[in-house]
Structure formats: C-alpha cells, structure tokens
N, C-alpha and C positions, 0 to 999 in steps of 0.2 A: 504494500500500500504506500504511493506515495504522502511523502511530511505535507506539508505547509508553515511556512515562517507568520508568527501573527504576533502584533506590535498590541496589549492591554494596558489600560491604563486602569489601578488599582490604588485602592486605600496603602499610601506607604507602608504604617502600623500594622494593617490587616498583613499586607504580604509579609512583613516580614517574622511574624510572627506563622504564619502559615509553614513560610522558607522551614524554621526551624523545629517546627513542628513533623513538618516530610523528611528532613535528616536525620532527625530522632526516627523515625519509621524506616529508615535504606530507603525511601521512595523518591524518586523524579520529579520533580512541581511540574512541568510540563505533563506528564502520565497523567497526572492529578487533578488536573484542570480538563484534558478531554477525557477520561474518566467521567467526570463530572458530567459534559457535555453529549455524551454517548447515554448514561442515565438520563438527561431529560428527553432528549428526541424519542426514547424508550416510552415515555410515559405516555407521550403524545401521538404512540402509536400502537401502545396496547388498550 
C-alpha cells in the first residue's frame, strides 16, 4: 500500500504528551493517528 506524506496541525501540549505516551507503548505516532482514522471510516461503514 502506498504512504502519503500529510502536514497536521495539533494542540502542541496535546501532541506532545500523546508523543510520549506512544514511546512508553514501542508504538509509531504516525501508526496511531491512521489507526485512529481507519477506526472511524469503520464506523461509518458498519
């Protein structure tokens, strides 16, 4: 599958607290966020 490069603009505080939240977990913040986005298209189509 190909990536896509995409440019957010986020709650500084929020990300960064997010950031270190996903390094405590081994996990990708990018994984995390389409993760995220993969669950709602889901919703929208079950």
């Amino acid at each position: 599958m190909a990536k896509k490069r995409v440019t957010l603009f986020v709650d500084s505080e929020v990300y960064e607290k997010f950031k270190k939240f996903c390094d405590k977990q081994g996990w990708v913040i990018s994984k995390q966020f389409e993760n995220y986005m993969g669950k709602e298209i889901k919703k929208e189509v079950d």
